[in-house]
C-alpha positions as CSV (number, residue, x, y, z in Angstrom):
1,X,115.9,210.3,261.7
2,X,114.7,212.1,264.8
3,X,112.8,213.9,262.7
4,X,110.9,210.9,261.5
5,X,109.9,209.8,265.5
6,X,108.7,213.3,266.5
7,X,106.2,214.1,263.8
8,X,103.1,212.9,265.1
9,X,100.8,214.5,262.2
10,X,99.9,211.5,260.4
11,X,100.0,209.2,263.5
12,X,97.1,211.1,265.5
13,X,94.8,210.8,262.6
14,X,95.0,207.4,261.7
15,X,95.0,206.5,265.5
16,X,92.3,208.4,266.4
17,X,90.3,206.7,263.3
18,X,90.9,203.4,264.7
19,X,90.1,203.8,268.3
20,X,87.0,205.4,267.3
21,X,85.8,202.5,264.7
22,X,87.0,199.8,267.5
23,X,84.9,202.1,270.5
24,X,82.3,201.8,267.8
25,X,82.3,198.2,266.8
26,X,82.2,197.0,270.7
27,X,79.7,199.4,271.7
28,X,77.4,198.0,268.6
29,X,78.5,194.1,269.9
30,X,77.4,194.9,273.4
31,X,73.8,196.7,272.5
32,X,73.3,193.1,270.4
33,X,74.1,191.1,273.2
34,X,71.7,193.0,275.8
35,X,69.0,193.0,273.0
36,X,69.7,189.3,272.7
37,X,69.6,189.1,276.5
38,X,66.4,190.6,276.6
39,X,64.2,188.4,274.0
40,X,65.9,185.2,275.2
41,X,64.3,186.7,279.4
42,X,61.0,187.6,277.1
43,X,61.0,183.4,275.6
44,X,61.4,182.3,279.2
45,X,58.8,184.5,280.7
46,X,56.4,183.4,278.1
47,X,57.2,179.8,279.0
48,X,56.4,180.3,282.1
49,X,53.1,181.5,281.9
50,X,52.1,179.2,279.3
51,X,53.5,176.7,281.5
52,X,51.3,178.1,284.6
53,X,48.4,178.2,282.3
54,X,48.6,174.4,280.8
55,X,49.3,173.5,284.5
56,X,46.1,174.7,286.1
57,X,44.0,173.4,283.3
58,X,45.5,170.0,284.2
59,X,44.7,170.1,288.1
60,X,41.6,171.1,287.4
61,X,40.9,168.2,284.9
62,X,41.7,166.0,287.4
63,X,40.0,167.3,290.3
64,X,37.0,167.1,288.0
65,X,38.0,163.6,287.2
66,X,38.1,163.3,290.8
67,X,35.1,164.4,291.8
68,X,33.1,162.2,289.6
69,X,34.8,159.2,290.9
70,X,34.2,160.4,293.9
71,X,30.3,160.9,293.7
72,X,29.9,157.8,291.6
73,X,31.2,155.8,294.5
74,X,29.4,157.9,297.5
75,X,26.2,157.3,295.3
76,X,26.7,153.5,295.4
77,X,28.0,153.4,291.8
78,X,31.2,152.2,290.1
79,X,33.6,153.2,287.1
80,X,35.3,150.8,285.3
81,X,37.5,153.2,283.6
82,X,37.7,156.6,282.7
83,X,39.1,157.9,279.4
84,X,39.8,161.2,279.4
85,X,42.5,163.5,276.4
86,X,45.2,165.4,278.2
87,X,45.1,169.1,275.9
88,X,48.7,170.1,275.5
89,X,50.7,171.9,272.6
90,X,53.4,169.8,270.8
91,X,55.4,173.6,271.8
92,X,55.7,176.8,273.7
93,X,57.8,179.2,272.5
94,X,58.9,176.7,269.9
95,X,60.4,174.7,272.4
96,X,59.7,171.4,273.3
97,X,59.2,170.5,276.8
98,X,58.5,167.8,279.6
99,X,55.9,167.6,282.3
100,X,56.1,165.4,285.0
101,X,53.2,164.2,287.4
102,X,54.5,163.7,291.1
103,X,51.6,161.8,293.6
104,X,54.2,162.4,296.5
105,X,54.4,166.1,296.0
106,X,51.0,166.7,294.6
107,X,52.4,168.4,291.6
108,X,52.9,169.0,288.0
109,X,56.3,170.3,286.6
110,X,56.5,171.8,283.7
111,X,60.2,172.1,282.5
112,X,61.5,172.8,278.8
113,X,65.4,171.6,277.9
114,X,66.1,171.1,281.9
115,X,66.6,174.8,282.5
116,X,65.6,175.8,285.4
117,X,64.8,179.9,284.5
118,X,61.7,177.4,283.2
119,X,60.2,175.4,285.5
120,X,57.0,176.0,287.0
121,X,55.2,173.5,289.4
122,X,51.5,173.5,289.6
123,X,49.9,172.2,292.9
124,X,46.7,169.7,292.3
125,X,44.1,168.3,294.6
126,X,42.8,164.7,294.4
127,X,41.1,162.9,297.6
128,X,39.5,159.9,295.9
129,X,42.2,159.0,293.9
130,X,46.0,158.7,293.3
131,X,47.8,159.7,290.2
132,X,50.8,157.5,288.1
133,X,53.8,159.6,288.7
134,X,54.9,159.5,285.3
135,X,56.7,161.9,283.0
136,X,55.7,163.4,279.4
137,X,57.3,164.9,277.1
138,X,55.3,167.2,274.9
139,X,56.8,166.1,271.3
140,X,55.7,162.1,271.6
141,X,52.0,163.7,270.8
142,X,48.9,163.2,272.2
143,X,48.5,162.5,275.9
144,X,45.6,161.2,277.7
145,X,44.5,160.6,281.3
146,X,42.9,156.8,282.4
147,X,41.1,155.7,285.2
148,X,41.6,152.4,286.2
149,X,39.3,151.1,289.0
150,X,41.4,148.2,290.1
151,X,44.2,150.4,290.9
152,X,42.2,152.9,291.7
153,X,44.6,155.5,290.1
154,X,44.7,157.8,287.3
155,X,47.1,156.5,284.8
156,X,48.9,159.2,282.1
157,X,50.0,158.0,278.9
């Protein structure tokens, strides 16, 4: 029998087979998981650009919607209201997404699933008017911006 305990022939084989397959399989799980980790940083970084991007075009929509008011009124003129389509995709990086319209804080947040890795605020600029703070969410569909010249406010709906 004490023969049997001491022989360590077959033992160091088969052991060494199995740590080497287990050192294997984890060092294959953790490469997937930093790849993983890497296209899910990509998705957000895309977001955010696209989020930057959608943003500016917005202020600038409504400093332009601005403006007009603003000259039509200097001029001696008045607008009775002012329809104008809000251009944003249904998804970015096939995500939906929401984008909220602050007058206090002059901005526009874009955020998709309430992460914050996403969120991007875009400053705007109105004088002549005041904005509805109001918020969107990108899969309801088209979106449009409204000039109401009793309230003198743009409304979003």
């Amino acid at each position: 029998m004490k023969q049997f305990y001491t022989d360590n022939k077959a033992v160091s084989t088969s052991v060494g087979f199995i740590l080497t397959f287990v050192i294997t399989i984890i060092t294959f799980i953790l490469v997937m998981q930093s790849s993983y980790d890497l296209m899910d940083q990509a998705e957000h970084t895309v977001m955010r650009e696209e989020f930057e991007i959608h943003g500016n075009n917005i202020a600038l929509q409504l400093a332009k919607i601005d403006t007009m008011i603003g000259v039509v009124n200097n001029g001696g003129g008045e607008i009775i209201d002012h329809r104008s389509e809000l251009m944003i995709p249904i998804r970015i990086a096939n995500e939906y997404y929401y984008v909220e319209f602050s007058n206090q804080t002059r901005e526009i947040i874009f955020e998709s699933n309430e992460r914050s890795e996403t969120r991007v605020q875009v400053a705007f600029n109105i004088e002549n008017t005041n904005i509805m703070s109001t918020t969107l969410s990108s899969a309801s569909g088209d979106h449009f911006l409204l000039y109401n010249s009793t309230s003198n406010m743009i409304e979003i709906y």
